[in-house]
C-alpha positions in Angstrom: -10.0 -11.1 -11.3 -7.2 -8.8 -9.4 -4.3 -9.9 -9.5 -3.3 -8.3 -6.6 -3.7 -9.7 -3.3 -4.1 -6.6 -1.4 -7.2 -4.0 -1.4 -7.0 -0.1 -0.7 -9.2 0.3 2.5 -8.4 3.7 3.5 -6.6 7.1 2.0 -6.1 10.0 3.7 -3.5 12.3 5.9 -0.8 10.9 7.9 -3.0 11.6 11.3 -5.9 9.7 10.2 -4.0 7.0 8.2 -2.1 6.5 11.6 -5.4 5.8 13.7 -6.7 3.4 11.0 -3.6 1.6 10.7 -3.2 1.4 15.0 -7.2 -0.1 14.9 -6.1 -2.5 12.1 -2.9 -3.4 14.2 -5.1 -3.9 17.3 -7.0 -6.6 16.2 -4.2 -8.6 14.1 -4.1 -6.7 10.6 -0.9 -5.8 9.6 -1.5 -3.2 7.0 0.6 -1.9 4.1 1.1 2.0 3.9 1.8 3.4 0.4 2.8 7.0 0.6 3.9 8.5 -3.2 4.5 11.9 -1.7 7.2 10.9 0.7 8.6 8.2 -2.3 8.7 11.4 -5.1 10.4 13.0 -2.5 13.2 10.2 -1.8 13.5 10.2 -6.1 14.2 14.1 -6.0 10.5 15.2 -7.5 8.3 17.9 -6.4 5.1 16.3 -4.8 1.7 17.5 -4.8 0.2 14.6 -2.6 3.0 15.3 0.1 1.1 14.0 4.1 -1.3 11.6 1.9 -1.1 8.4 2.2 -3.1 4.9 1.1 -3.8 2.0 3.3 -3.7 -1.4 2.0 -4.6 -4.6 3.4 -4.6 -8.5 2.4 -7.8 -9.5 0.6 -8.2 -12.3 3.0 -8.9 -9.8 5.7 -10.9 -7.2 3.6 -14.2 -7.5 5.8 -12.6 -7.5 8.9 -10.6 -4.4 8.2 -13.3 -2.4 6.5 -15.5 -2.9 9.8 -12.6 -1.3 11.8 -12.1 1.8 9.0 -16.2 2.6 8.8 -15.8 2.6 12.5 -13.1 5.1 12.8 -14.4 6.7 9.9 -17.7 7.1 11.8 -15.8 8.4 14.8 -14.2 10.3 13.1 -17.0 12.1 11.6 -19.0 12.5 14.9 
């Protein structure tokens, strides 16, 4: 069992994680952003994962939000 109570849903730039997380915000999904680069940065460390960032969302909405990121990830695509 996790024992965590949220789910990665999404990783990418800040472009694409910004789309995702306005979809997500659209319908009622408050998602959390993690992004290390810009936190190594704050700390004084080099980054290597600097404009990549990870979406997260609460388990209880887990199938609503992946619906919306395979949609803009189909968009996306096409």
């Amino acid at each position: 069992m996790s024992d965590t109570e949220y789910t990665k849903v999404y990783s990418g730039n800040f472009i694409l994680v910004t789309r995702v997380k306005s979809e997500l915000e659209a319908i009622g999904i408050i998602p959390i952003i993690k992004d290390e680069g810009e936190s190594q940065r704050l700390a004084g460390y080099a980054s290597m994962n600097q404009g990549f960032q990870e979406v997260f969302v609460n388990n209880d909405e887990l199938d609503k939000a992946m619906d919306i990121v395979n949609r803009v990830k189909a968009e996306m695509e096409a």
